[in-house]
C-alpha positions in Angstrom: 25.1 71.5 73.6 28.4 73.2 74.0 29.7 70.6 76.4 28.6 67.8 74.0 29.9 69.4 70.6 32.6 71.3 71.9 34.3 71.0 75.6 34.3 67.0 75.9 35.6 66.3 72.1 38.7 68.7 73.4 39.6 67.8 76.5 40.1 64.2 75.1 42.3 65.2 72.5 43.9 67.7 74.6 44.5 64.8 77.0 45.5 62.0 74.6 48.1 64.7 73.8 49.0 65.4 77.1 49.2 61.6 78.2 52.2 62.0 75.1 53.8 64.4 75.8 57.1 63.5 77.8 58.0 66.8 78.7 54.9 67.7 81.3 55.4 68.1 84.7 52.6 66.3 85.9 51.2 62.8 86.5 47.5 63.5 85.7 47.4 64.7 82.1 43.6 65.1 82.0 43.7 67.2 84.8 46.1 69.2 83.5 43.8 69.3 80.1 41.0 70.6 82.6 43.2 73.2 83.9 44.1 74.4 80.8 40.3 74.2 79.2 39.0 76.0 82.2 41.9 79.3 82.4 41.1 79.8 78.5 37.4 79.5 79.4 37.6 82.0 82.3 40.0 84.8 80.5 37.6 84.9 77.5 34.6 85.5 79.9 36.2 87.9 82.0 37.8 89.7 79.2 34.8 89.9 76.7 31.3 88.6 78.4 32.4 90.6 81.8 34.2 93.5 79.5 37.5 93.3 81.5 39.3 94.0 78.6 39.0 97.6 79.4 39.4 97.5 82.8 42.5 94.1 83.4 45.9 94.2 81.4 46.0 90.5 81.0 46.9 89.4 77.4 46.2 86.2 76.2 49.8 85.5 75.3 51.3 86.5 78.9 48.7 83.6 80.3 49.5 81.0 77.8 53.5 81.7 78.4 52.7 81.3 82.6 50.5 78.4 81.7 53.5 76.6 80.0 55.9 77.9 82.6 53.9 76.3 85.4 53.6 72.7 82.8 56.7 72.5 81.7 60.0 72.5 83.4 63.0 75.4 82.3 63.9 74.4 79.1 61.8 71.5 78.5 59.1 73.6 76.5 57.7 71.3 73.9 56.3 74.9 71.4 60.3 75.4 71.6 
């Protein structure tokens, strides 16, 4: 259910969007949608189903910046 309702509508918008965007550094924007569907996925389980938040110093906003570091070349950042 949570792949139907939720995971497949999102990775095709995040993709159309992706396939859009001129600034990403990359030539397989639904792989890229994957890869950024699948960090989210994995920080929230480790940080609140696995209770890492007590135990990892990760925030949620020092992964998104090193996601968009890795996407997007210097100065190119399309949230900019």
């Amino acid at each position: 259910m949570y792949i139907k309702e939720f995971e497949k509508p999102n990775l095709a918008v995040s993709t159309e969007y992706l396939q859009n965007c001129q600034e990403l550094r990359s030539s397989d924007p639904e792989a890229v949608a994957w890869i950024i569907a699948g960090t989210i996925n994995f920080y929230y389980l480790m940080m609140e189903l696995l209770h890492g938040k007590h135990e990892l110093t990760m925030t949620s906003d020092r992964l998104t910046e090193a996601l968009i570091e890795l996407l997007f070349p210097e100065g190119n950042n399309p949230a900019s």
